[in-house]
C-alpha positions in Angstrom: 70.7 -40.8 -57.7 69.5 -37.0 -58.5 71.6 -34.9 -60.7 73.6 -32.8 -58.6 74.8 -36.2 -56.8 75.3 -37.6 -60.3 77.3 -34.2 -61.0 79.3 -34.5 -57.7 80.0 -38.0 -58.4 81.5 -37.3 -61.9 83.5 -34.5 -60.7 84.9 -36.4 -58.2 85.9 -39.1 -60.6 87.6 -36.6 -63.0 89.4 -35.1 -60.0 90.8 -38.6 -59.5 91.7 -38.8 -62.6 93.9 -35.4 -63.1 95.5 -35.8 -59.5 96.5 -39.7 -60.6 97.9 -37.9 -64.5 99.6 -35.0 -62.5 101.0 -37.5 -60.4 102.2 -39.7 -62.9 104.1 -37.0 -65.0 105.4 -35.8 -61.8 107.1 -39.3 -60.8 108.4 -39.2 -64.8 109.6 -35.8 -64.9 111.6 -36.8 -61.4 113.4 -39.4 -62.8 114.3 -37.2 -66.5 115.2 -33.5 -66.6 114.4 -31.7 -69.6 117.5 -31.3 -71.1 119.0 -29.7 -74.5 120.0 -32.4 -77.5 124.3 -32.9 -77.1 125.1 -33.8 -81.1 128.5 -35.1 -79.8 127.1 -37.6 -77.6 125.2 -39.1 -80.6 126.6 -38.7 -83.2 124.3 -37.1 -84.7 121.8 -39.7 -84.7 119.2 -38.3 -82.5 115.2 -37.7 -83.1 112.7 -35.7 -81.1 109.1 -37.1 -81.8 106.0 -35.1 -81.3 103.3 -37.2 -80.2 100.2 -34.7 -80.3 97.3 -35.9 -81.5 94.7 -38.3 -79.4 95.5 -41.1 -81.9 98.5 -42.2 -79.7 96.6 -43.3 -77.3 94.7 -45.5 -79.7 94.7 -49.1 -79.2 96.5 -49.1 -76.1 99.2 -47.1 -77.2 100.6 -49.7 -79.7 101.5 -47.1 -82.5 102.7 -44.9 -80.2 105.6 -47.4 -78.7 106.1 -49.3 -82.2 107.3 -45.9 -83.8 109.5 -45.6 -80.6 111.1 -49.0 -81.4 111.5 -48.5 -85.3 113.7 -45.1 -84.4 115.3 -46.7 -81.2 116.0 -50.1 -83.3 117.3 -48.1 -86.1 120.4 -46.6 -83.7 118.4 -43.2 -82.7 118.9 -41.6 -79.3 114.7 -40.9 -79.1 113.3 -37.9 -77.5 109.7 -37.1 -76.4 108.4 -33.7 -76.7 107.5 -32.0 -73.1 103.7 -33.2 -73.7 101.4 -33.5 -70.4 98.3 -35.2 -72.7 100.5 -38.1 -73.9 103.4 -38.0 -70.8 100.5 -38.9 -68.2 98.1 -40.9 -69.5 98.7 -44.9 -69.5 97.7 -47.4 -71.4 99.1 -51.4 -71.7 101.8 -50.3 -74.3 102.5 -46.8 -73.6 103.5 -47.8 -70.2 106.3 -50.2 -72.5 107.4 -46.8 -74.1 107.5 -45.0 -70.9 110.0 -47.3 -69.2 112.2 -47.2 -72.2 114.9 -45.0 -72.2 114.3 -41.4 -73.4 115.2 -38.2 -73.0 112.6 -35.3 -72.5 113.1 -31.9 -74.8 110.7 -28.4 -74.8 109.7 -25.1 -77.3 110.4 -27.6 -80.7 109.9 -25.9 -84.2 106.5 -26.8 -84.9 103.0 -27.7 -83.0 101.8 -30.9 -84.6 102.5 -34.7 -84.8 105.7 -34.9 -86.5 109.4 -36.5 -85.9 112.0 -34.0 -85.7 116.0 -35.0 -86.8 117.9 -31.7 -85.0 120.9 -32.5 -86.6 119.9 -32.6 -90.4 116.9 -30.0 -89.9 114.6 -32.4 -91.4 110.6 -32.5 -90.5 108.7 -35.6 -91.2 105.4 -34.8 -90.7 102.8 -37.3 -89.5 99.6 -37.6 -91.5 96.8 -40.1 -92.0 96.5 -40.6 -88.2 93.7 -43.1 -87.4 92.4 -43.0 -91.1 90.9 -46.1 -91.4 90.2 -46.7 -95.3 91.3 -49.4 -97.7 90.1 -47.0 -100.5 92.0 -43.9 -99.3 94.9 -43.4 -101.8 98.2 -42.8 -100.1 99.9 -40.8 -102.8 103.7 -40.5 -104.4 104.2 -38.1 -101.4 103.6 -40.5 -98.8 105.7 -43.3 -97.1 103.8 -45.6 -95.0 104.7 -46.4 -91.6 105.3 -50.6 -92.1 102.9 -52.9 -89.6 105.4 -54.6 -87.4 106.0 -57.3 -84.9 104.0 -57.1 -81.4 105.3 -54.4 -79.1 106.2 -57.3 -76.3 108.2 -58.8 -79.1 110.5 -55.7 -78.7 109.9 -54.8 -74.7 111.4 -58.7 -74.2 114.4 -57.5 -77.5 113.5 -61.2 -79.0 113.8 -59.2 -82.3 117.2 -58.7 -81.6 118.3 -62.5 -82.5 116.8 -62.7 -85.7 119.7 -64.1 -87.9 120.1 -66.7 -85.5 116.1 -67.9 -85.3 116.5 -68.0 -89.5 118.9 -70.8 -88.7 116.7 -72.9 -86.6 116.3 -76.8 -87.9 113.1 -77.2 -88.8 110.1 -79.7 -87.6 107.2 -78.9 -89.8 106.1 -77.5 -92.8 102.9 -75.1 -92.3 101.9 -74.0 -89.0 98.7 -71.7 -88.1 99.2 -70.7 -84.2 97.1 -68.2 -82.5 93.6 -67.2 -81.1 90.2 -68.7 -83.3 87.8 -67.4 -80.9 84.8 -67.4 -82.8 83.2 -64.2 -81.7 86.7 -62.1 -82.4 87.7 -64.0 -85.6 84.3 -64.7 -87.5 82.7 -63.0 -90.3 82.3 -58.6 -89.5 84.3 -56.2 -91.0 87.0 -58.7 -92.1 84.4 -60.3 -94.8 82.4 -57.2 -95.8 84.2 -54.7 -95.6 87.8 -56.2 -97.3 86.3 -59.6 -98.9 89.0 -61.7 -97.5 87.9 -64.9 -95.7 87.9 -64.7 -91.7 89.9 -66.4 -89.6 87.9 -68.7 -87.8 85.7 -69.6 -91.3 89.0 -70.2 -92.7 90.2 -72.4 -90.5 87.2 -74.5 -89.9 87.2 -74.8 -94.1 90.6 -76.8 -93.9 89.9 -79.2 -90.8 86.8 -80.3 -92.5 88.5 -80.3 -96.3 91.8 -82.0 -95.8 92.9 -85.2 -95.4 94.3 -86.3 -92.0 97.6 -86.9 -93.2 97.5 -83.2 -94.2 96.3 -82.0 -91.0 98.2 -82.2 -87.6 95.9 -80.7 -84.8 97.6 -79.2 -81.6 95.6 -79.7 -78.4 98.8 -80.0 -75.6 101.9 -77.3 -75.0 104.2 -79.5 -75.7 102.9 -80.8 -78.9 103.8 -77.8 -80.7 107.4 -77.9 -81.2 107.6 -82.0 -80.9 111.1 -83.2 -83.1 109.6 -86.8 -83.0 110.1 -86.6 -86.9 109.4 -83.9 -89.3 105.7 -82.9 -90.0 104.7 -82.7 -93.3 101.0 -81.0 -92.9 99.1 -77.8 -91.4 100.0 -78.1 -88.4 97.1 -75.8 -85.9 97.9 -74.6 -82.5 94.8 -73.0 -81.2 95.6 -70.3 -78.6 92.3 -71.9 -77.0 93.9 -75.2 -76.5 98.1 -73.9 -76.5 99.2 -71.8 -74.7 102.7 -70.4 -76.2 104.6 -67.6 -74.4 106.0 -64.7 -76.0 109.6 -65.4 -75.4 108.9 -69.2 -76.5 106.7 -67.7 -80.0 109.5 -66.8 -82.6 112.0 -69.6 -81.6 108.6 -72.2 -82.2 107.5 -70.4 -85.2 111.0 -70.8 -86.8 110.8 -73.7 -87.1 108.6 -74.0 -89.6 108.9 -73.2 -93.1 105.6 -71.6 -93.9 103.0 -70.0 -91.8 99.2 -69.8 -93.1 98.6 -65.7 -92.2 94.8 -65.9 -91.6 93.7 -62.1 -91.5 93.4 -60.3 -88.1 90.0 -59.8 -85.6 89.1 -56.3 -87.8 91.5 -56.1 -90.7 94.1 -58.4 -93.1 96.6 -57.5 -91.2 97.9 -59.3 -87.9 101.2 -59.2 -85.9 102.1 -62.7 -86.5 102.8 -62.6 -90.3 105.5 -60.1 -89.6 106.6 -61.8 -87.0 106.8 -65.2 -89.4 108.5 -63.5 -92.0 111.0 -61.8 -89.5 112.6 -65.3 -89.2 112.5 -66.4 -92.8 109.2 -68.7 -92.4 107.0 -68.2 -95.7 103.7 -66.3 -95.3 100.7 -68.1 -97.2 98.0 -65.6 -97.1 95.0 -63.7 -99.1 96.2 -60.1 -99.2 99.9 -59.4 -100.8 98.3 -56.0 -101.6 97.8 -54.8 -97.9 102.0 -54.8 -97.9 104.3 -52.1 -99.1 105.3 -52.3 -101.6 102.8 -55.3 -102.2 104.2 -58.7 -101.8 105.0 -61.1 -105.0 103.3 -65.2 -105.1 106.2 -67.1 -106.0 109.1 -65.0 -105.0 108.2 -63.8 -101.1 104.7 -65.5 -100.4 102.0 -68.2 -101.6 98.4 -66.7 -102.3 94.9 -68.3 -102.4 91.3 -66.8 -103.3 89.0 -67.9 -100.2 88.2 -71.2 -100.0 88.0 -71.4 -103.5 91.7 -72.6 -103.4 92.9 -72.3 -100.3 93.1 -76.1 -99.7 94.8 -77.0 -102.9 97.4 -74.0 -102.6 98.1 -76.2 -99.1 98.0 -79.1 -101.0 100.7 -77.6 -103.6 103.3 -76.3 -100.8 103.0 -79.7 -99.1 104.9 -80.9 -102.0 107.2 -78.4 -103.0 110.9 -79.3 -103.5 113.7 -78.3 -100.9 115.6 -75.9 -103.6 111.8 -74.2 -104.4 111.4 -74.0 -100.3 114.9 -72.1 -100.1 114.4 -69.8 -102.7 111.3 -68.7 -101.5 112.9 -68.0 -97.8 115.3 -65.8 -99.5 112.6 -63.5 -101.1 110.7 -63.6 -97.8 113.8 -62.6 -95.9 115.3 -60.4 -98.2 111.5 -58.4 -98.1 111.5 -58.5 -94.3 115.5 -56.8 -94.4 114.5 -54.0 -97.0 111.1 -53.0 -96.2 109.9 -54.2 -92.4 113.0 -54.0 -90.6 112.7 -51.0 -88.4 116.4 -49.8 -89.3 115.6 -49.9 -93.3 112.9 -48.3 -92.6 113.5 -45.5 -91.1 116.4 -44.6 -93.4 114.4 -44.9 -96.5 112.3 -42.2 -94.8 115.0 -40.2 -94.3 116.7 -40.7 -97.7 112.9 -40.3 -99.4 112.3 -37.1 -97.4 115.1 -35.4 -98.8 113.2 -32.2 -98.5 112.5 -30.1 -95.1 109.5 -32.1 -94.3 108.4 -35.2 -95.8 105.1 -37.1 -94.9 104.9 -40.3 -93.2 101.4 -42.5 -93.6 99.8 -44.8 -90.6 97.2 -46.0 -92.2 97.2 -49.7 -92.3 93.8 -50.2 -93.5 95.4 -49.0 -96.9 96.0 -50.9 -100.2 99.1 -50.7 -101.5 98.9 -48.1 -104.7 102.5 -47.4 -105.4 105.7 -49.5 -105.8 108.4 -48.5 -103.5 112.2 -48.3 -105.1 
Protein backbone atom coordinates (compact mmCIF):
# COMPACT_ATOMS: atom_id res chain seq x y z
CA UNK A 1 0.00 0.00 0.00
CA UNK A 2 1.65 3.59 -0.90
CA UNK A 3 1.00 6.47 1.37
CA UNK A 4 -1.61 8.43 -0.13
CA UNK A 5 -3.80 5.00 -0.19
CA UNK A 6 -2.53 4.52 3.41
CA UNK A 7 -3.80 8.29 3.97
CA UNK A 8 -7.17 7.60 2.13
CA UNK A 9 -7.60 4.58 3.99
CA UNK A 10 -7.24 6.21 7.50
CA UNK A 11 -9.39 9.03 6.59
CA UNK A 12 -11.94 6.97 5.64
CA UNK A 13 -11.79 4.99 8.86
CA UNK A 14 -11.93 8.29 11.01
CA UNK A 15 -14.93 9.42 8.83
CA UNK A 16 -16.55 6.15 9.97
CA UNK A 17 -15.88 6.77 13.08
CA UNK A 18 -17.37 10.54 13.63
CA UNK A 19 -20.53 9.68 11.33
CA UNK A 20 -21.03 6.37 13.84
CA UNK A 21 -20.33 9.24 17.24
CA UNK A 22 -22.63 11.85 15.58
CA UNK A 23 -25.01 9.30 15.04
CA UNK A 24 -24.89 7.88 18.37
CA UNK A 25 -25.41 11.28 20.24
CA UNK A 26 -28.09 11.96 17.78
CA UNK A 27 -30.19 8.71 18.73
CA UNK A 28 -29.45 9.90 22.65
CA UNK A 29 -30.28 13.41 22.32
CA UNK A 30 -33.69 12.07 20.53
CA UNK A 31 -34.71 10.23 23.24
CA UNK A 32 -33.63 13.30 26.17
CA UNK A 33 -34.15 17.01 25.64
CA UNK A 34 -31.89 19.20 27.31
CA UNK A 35 -33.83 20.48 29.93
CA UNK A 36 -33.40 23.07 33.01
CA UNK A 37 -32.99 21.27 36.79
CA UNK A 38 -37.01 21.56 38.51
CA UNK A 39 -35.85 21.65 42.47
CA UNK A 40 -39.48 20.80 43.34
CA UNK A 41 -39.52 17.58 41.49
CA UNK A 42 -36.46 16.50 43.57
CA UNK A 43 -36.37 17.70 46.34
CA UNK A 44 -33.58 19.10 46.07
CA UNK A 45 -31.51 16.16 45.65
CA UNK A 46 -30.21 16.60 42.28
CA UNK A 47 -26.44 16.62 40.82
CA UNK A 48 -25.05 17.64 37.42
CA UNK A 49 -21.64 15.73 36.80
CA UNK A 50 -19.16 17.02 34.40
CA UNK A 51 -17.42 14.28 32.78
CA UNK A 52 -14.46 16.09 30.82
CA UNK A 53 -11.48 14.70 30.82
CA UNK A 54 -10.39 11.51 28.54
CA UNK A 55 -9.93 9.49 31.82
CA UNK A 56 -13.70 8.50 31.57
CA UNK A 57 -13.29 6.62 29.06
CA UNK A 58 -10.61 4.65 30.84
CA UNK A 59 -10.99 1.06 31.37
CA UNK A 60 -14.06 0.69 29.62
CA UNK A 61 -15.85 3.37 31.15
CA UNK A 62 -15.95 1.64 34.61
CA UNK A 63 -15.23 4.90 36.74
CA UNK A 64 -17.35 6.77 34.69
CA UNK A 65 -20.68 4.55 35.47
CA UNK A 66 -19.59 3.62 39.13
CA UNK A 67 -19.58 7.40 40.13
CA UNK A 68 -23.06 7.43 38.33
CA UNK A 69 -24.31 4.60 40.70
CA UNK A 70 -22.74 6.05 44.02
CA UNK A 71 -24.91 9.45 43.31
CA UNK A 72 -27.93 7.56 41.68
CA UNK A 73 -27.74 4.82 44.76
CA UNK A 74 -27.44 7.65 47.15
CA UNK A 75 -31.19 9.15 46.16
CA UNK A 76 -29.75 11.75 43.41
CA UNK A 77 -31.74 12.63 40.33
CA UNK A 78 -28.05 12.55 38.06
CA UNK A 79 -27.48 14.84 35.24
CA UNK A 80 -24.80 14.66 32.49
CA UNK A 81 -23.34 17.81 31.17
CA UNK A 82 -24.21 18.45 27.22
CA UNK A 83 -20.68 16.78 26.39
CA UNK A 84 -20.31 15.34 22.65
CA UNK A 85 -16.54 13.66 23.60
CA UNK A 86 -18.07 11.55 26.53
CA UNK A 87 -22.06 11.43 25.10
CA UNK A 88 -20.87 9.55 21.89
CA UNK A 89 -18.22 7.50 22.43
CA UNK A 90 -19.01 3.75 23.80
CA UNK A 91 -17.28 1.55 25.68
CA UNK A 92 -18.63 -1.96 27.64
CA UNK A 93 -19.64 0.17 30.81
CA UNK A 94 -20.47 3.49 29.51
CA UNK A 95 -22.95 1.93 27.37
CA UNK A 96 -24.51 0.65 31.27
CA UNK A 97 -24.43 4.45 32.14
CA UNK A 98 -26.02 5.54 29.04
CA UNK A 99 -29.15 3.40 29.38
CA UNK A 100 -29.56 4.51 32.83
CA UNK A 101 -31.83 7.13 33.43
CA UNK A 102 -30.56 10.74 33.18
CA UNK A 103 -31.28 13.93 32.39
CA UNK A 104 -29.14 16.11 30.01
CA UNK A 105 -28.25 19.90 31.19
CA UNK A 106 -25.95 22.86 29.19
CA UNK A 107 -23.73 26.38 29.89
CA UNK A 108 -22.82 24.85 33.82
CA UNK A 109 -20.59 27.17 36.06
CA UNK A 110 -17.36 25.80 35.35
CA UNK A 111 -15.28 23.91 32.41
CA UNK A 112 -13.57 20.93 34.14
CA UNK A 113 -14.35 17.53 35.67
CA UNK A 114 -16.35 18.31 38.61
CA UNK A 115 -19.92 17.25 40.28
CA UNK A 116 -22.21 20.11 40.56
CA UNK A 117 -25.15 20.14 43.59
CA UNK A 118 -27.48 23.21 41.99
CA UNK A 119 -29.45 23.33 44.90
CA UNK A 120 -26.72 23.92 47.76
CA UNK A 121 -24.15 25.77 45.24
CA UNK A 122 -21.62 23.34 46.16
CA UNK A 123 -18.58 22.27 43.57
CA UNK A 124 -16.75 19.20 44.12
CA UNK A 125 -14.05 19.20 42.03
CA UNK A 126 -12.47 16.04 40.51
CA UNK A 127 -8.72 15.61 40.83
CA UNK A 128 -6.12 12.88 40.71
CA UNK A 129 -7.75 11.45 37.47
CA UNK A 130 -5.85 8.49 36.27
CA UNK A 131 -2.91 9.09 38.77
CA UNK A 132 -1.62 5.90 39.21
CA UNK A 133 0.84 6.10 42.35
CA UNK A 134 0.88 4.16 45.58
CA UNK A 135 3.41 6.88 46.75
CA UNK A 136 1.30 9.94 45.80
CA UNK A 137 0.02 11.44 49.05
CA UNK A 138 -3.61 12.23 48.95
CA UNK A 139 -3.66 15.09 51.49
CA UNK A 140 -6.24 16.44 54.40
CA UNK A 141 -8.03 18.16 51.49
CA UNK A 142 -8.83 15.18 49.62
CA UNK A 143 -11.68 12.48 49.98
CA UNK A 144 -11.17 9.51 47.89
CA UNK A 145 -13.60 8.13 45.68
CA UNK A 146 -14.17 4.37 47.53
CA UNK A 147 -13.43 1.13 44.97
CA UNK A 148 -16.74 -0.48 44.67
CA UNK A 149 -18.57 -3.54 43.62
CA UNK A 150 -18.57 -4.40 39.64
CA UNK A 151 -20.62 -2.14 37.57
CA UNK A 152 -22.95 -5.34 36.40
CA UNK A 153 -23.41 -5.78 40.05
CA UNK A 154 -25.39 -2.49 39.95
CA UNK A 155 -26.79 -2.62 36.06
CA UNK A 156 -28.52 -6.24 37.37
CA UNK A 157 -29.54 -3.81 41.22
CA UNK A 158 -28.17 -7.22 43.07
CA UNK A 159 -26.81 -4.53 45.45
CA UNK A 160 -30.10 -3.54 46.23
CA UNK A 161 -30.75 -6.84 48.59
CA UNK A 162 -27.92 -6.57 50.68
CA UNK A 163 -29.49 -6.91 54.26
CA UNK A 164 -31.18 -9.83 53.08
CA UNK A 165 -27.81 -11.76 51.43
CA UNK A 166 -26.12 -10.93 55.21
CA UNK A 167 -28.78 -13.32 56.40
CA UNK A 168 -27.97 -16.16 54.20
CA UNK A 169 -27.25 -19.72 56.24
CA UNK A 170 -24.02 -20.49 55.69
CA UNK A 171 -22.13 -23.65 53.94
CA UNK A 172 -18.43 -23.01 54.30
CA UNK A 173 -16.00 -21.13 55.99
CA UNK A 174 -13.32 -19.53 53.42
CA UNK A 175 -13.95 -19.41 49.91
CA UNK A 176 -11.44 -17.95 47.04
CA UNK A 177 -13.78 -17.76 43.61
CA UNK A 178 -12.61 -16.12 40.55
CA UNK A 179 -10.19 -16.05 37.53
CA UNK A 180 -6.22 -17.67 38.23
CA UNK A 181 -5.24 -17.38 34.80
CA UNK A 182 -1.60 -17.46 35.05
CA UNK A 183 -0.65 -14.95 32.53
CA UNK A 184 -3.18 -12.14 34.08
CA UNK A 185 -2.65 -13.13 37.77
CA UNK A 186 1.23 -13.97 38.06
CA UNK A 187 4.11 -11.98 39.24
CA UNK A 188 4.28 -8.02 37.17
CA UNK A 189 3.40 -5.08 38.71
CA UNK A 190 1.44 -6.73 41.52
CA UNK A 191 4.94 -8.11 43.05
CA UNK A 192 7.27 -5.37 42.14
CA UNK A 193 5.79 -2.61 42.09
CA UNK A 194 3.32 -3.02 45.55
CA UNK A 195 5.23 -6.24 47.24
CA UNK A 196 2.11 -8.07 47.88
CA UNK A 197 2.03 -11.77 46.67
CA UNK A 198 0.07 -12.44 43.30
CA UNK A 199 -2.81 -14.16 42.83
CA UNK A 200 -2.01 -17.14 41.00
CA UNK A 201 1.52 -17.63 43.28
CA UNK A 202 -0.70 -17.31 46.15
CA UNK A 203 -2.93 -19.62 45.34
CA UNK A 204 -0.71 -22.36 44.10
CA UNK A 205 1.32 -21.76 47.71
CA UNK A 206 -1.84 -23.04 49.64
CA UNK A 207 -2.90 -26.13 47.34
CA UNK A 208 0.60 -27.39 47.67
CA UNK A 209 0.90 -26.25 51.68
CA UNK A 210 -2.30 -27.40 53.27
CA UNK A 211 -3.66 -30.37 54.28
CA UNK A 212 -6.51 -31.94 52.37
CA UNK A 213 -8.87 -31.69 55.00
CA UNK A 214 -8.08 -27.85 54.79
CA UNK A 215 -8.58 -27.67 51.23
CA UNK A 216 -11.87 -28.25 49.23
CA UNK A 217 -11.14 -27.78 45.44
CA UNK A 218 -14.07 -26.78 43.11
CA UNK A 219 -13.86 -28.29 39.57
CA UNK A 220 -18.03 -28.65 38.76
CA UNK A 221 -20.91 -25.58 38.86
CA UNK A 222 -22.75 -27.12 41.14
CA UNK A 223 -20.08 -27.90 43.66
CA UNK A 224 -19.82 -24.49 44.72
CA UNK A 225 -22.73 -23.81 46.83
CA UNK A 226 -23.31 -27.80 47.83
CA UNK A 227 -25.31 -27.79 51.53
CA UNK A 228 -24.28 -31.57 51.76
CA UNK A 229 -22.87 -30.46 55.27
CA UNK A 230 -20.93 -27.42 56.22
CA UNK A 231 -17.34 -27.02 54.88
CA UNK A 232 -14.82 -26.25 57.21
CA UNK A 233 -11.66 -25.37 54.70
CA UNK A 234 -10.58 -23.00 51.73
CA UNK A 235 -12.80 -23.86 49.58
CA UNK A 236 -11.35 -22.66 45.53
CA UNK A 237 -13.68 -22.12 42.66
CA UNK A 238 -11.48 -21.42 39.72
CA UNK A 239 -13.31 -19.27 37.17
CA UNK A 240 -11.27 -21.70 34.70
CA UNK A 241 -13.07 -24.71 35.93
CA UNK A 242 -16.63 -22.67 37.51
CA UNK A 243 -18.42 -20.81 35.91
CA UNK A 244 -20.69 -18.53 38.36
CA UNK A 245 -23.01 -15.91 36.92
CA UNK A 246 -23.30 -12.51 38.12
CA UNK A 247 -26.74 -12.72 39.42
CA UNK A 248 -25.89 -16.21 41.04
CA UNK A 249 -22.15 -14.46 42.65
CA UNK A 250 -23.32 -12.47 45.88
CA UNK A 251 -26.09 -14.90 46.93
CA UNK A 252 -23.01 -17.87 46.65
CA UNK A 253 -20.47 -15.75 48.19
CA UNK A 254 -22.85 -15.18 51.21
CA UNK A 255 -22.65 -17.84 52.20
CA UNK A 256 -19.48 -18.08 53.42
CA UNK A 257 -18.00 -16.49 56.27
CA UNK A 258 -14.73 -15.40 55.02
CA UNK A 259 -13.30 -14.73 51.61
CA UNK A 260 -9.43 -15.00 50.92
CA UNK A 261 -9.09 -11.34 48.79
CA UNK A 262 -6.00 -12.32 46.61
CA UNK A 263 -4.90 -8.95 44.94
CA UNK A 264 -6.21 -7.97 41.49
CA UNK A 265 -4.47 -8.70 37.66
CA UNK A 266 -2.40 -4.94 38.18
CA UNK A 267 -3.09 -3.72 41.69
CA UNK A 268 -4.32 -4.96 45.52
CA UNK A 269 -7.36 -4.08 44.77
CA UNK A 270 -10.16 -6.22 43.07
CA UNK A 271 -14.03 -5.99 42.82
CA UNK A 272 -14.67 -9.09 44.73
CA UNK A 273 -13.49 -8.03 48.24
CA UNK A 274 -16.05 -5.31 48.18
CA UNK A 275 -18.32 -7.31 46.94
CA UNK A 276 -17.57 -9.94 49.93
CA UNK A 277 -17.68 -7.43 52.44
CA UNK A 278 -20.99 -5.94 51.02
CA UNK A 279 -22.76 -9.02 52.45
CA UNK A 280 -20.92 -9.37 55.77
CA UNK A 281 -18.35 -12.25 54.59
CA UNK A 282 -14.82 -11.43 56.24
CA UNK A 283 -12.08 -10.32 53.86
CA UNK A 284 -8.58 -12.17 54.60
CA UNK A 285 -6.16 -10.27 52.61
CA UNK A 286 -2.47 -8.55 52.40
CA UNK A 287 -3.30 -4.87 52.12
CA UNK A 288 -5.66 -3.23 54.90
CA UNK A 289 -3.78 0.01 53.91
CA UNK A 290 -4.96 0.26 50.24
CA UNK A 291 -8.67 0.95 52.11
CA UNK A 292 -9.97 4.19 53.43
CA UNK A 293 -9.65 4.83 56.08
CA UNK A 294 -7.34 1.61 56.24
CA UNK A 295 -8.90 -1.50 57.46
CA UNK A 296 -8.20 -3.00 61.23
CA UNK A 297 -6.91 -7.19 61.65
CA UNK A 298 -9.09 -8.32 64.31
CA UNK A 299 -11.98 -5.99 64.22
CA UNK A 300 -13.03 -5.85 60.11
CA UNK A 301 -10.42 -8.23 58.43
CA UNK A 302 -7.65 -11.08 58.95
CA UNK A 303 -4.07 -10.12 57.50
CA UNK A 304 -1.06 -12.27 56.42
CA UNK A 305 2.64 -11.29 55.23
CA UNK A 306 3.10 -13.43 51.82
CA UNK A 307 3.45 -16.84 52.20
CA UNK A 308 5.33 -16.24 55.15
CA UNK A 309 1.97 -16.73 57.03
CA UNK A 310 -0.58 -16.91 54.92
CA UNK A 311 -1.19 -20.71 55.56
CA UNK A 312 -1.17 -20.58 59.23
CA UNK A 313 -3.47 -17.25 59.33
CA UNK A 314 -5.89 -20.02 57.30
CA UNK A 315 -5.06 -22.34 59.67
CA UNK A 316 -6.01 -19.87 62.65
CA UNK A 317 -9.57 -18.80 61.12
CA UNK A 318 -10.35 -22.41 60.52
CA UNK A 319 -10.68 -22.70 64.14
CA UNK A 320 -12.10 -19.62 65.30
CA UNK A 321 -15.09 -19.77 67.64
CA UNK A 322 -18.72 -18.79 66.49
CA UNK A 323 -18.95 -15.61 68.92
CA UNK A 324 -15.17 -14.50 67.44
CA UNK A 325 -16.79 -15.26 63.69
CA UNK A 326 -19.85 -12.83 64.63
CA UNK A 327 -18.06 -10.16 65.92
CA UNK A 328 -15.86 -9.92 63.30
CA UNK A 329 -19.02 -9.70 60.60
CA UNK A 330 -20.08 -6.83 62.54
CA UNK A 331 -16.89 -4.75 62.08
CA UNK A 332 -16.86 -5.90 58.38
CA UNK A 333 -20.35 -4.79 57.90
CA UNK A 334 -20.43 -1.95 59.94
CA UNK A 335 -17.05 -0.74 57.63
CA UNK A 336 -18.95 -1.63 54.36
CA UNK A 337 -22.26 0.71 55.82
CA UNK A 338 -20.01 3.83 56.84
CA UNK A 339 -17.41 4.01 54.27
CA UNK A 340 -18.19 1.74 50.87
CA UNK A 341 -21.72 2.18 50.66
CA UNK A 342 -22.46 4.46 47.87
CA UNK A 343 -25.11 6.53 49.97
CA UNK A 344 -22.52 7.15 53.03
CA UNK A 345 -20.36 8.06 50.74
CA UNK A 346 -21.54 10.47 49.01
CA UNK A 347 -22.92 12.35 52.01
CA UNK A 348 -19.60 12.38 53.81
CA UNK A 349 -18.47 14.22 50.67
CA UNK A 350 -21.03 16.55 50.89
CA UNK A 351 -20.81 17.15 54.72
CA UNK A 352 -16.69 17.14 54.28
CA UNK A 353 -16.97 19.77 51.47
CA UNK A 354 -18.59 22.14 53.47
CA UNK A 355 -16.90 24.84 51.41
CA UNK A 356 -17.83 25.98 47.66
CA UNK A 357 -15.69 23.36 46.17
CA UNK A 358 -14.25 20.44 47.80
CA UNK A 359 -11.88 17.85 46.15
CA UNK A 360 -12.66 14.36 45.44
CA UNK A 361 -9.53 11.76 44.75
CA UNK A 362 -9.75 8.60 42.22
CA UNK A 363 -6.70 7.30 42.71
CA UNK A 364 -6.89 3.78 43.83
CA UNK A 365 -3.40 2.97 43.44
CA UNK A 366 -3.09 5.17 46.74
CA UNK A 367 -2.06 4.11 50.30
CA UNK A 368 -4.12 5.20 52.73
CA UNK A 369 -2.30 8.30 54.59
CA UNK A 370 -5.10 9.82 56.61
CA UNK A 371 -7.85 8.41 59.01
CA UNK A 372 -11.20 9.43 58.01
CA UNK A 373 -13.72 10.62 61.00
Amino acid sequence: MNLKSAERTIKRVLNNIDVKSHRRYRSLMLNRSITGIDEQSHDGRAVVINYKSEYWHYDRGRYAYLLFIALKRAGFKVYLSNNFSFLSRLTKYKELLLAEDFGIVSNLPFDRDALWFPFTKQTIIIVNLGTRSKNKSLGENYLPFPYMMHPQIYANEIDLGLIDLRQNEKVGRIIFAGNVNKKQYSSGRVDSYFGKVPRYELLSFLESTLMQNELRIINKDKEVLSSDGFSNALTIARSEAVFIPFVEWLPGLSRFDFFLACPGAHMPMCHNVIEAMAVGVIPILEYPEYFHPSLTPGVNCITFEGTENVHTKIREVLNFSESKIDELRKGVIEYYDRFLAPESWVSRMKTQSIHTEGNLSFNSWAVNDSIIS
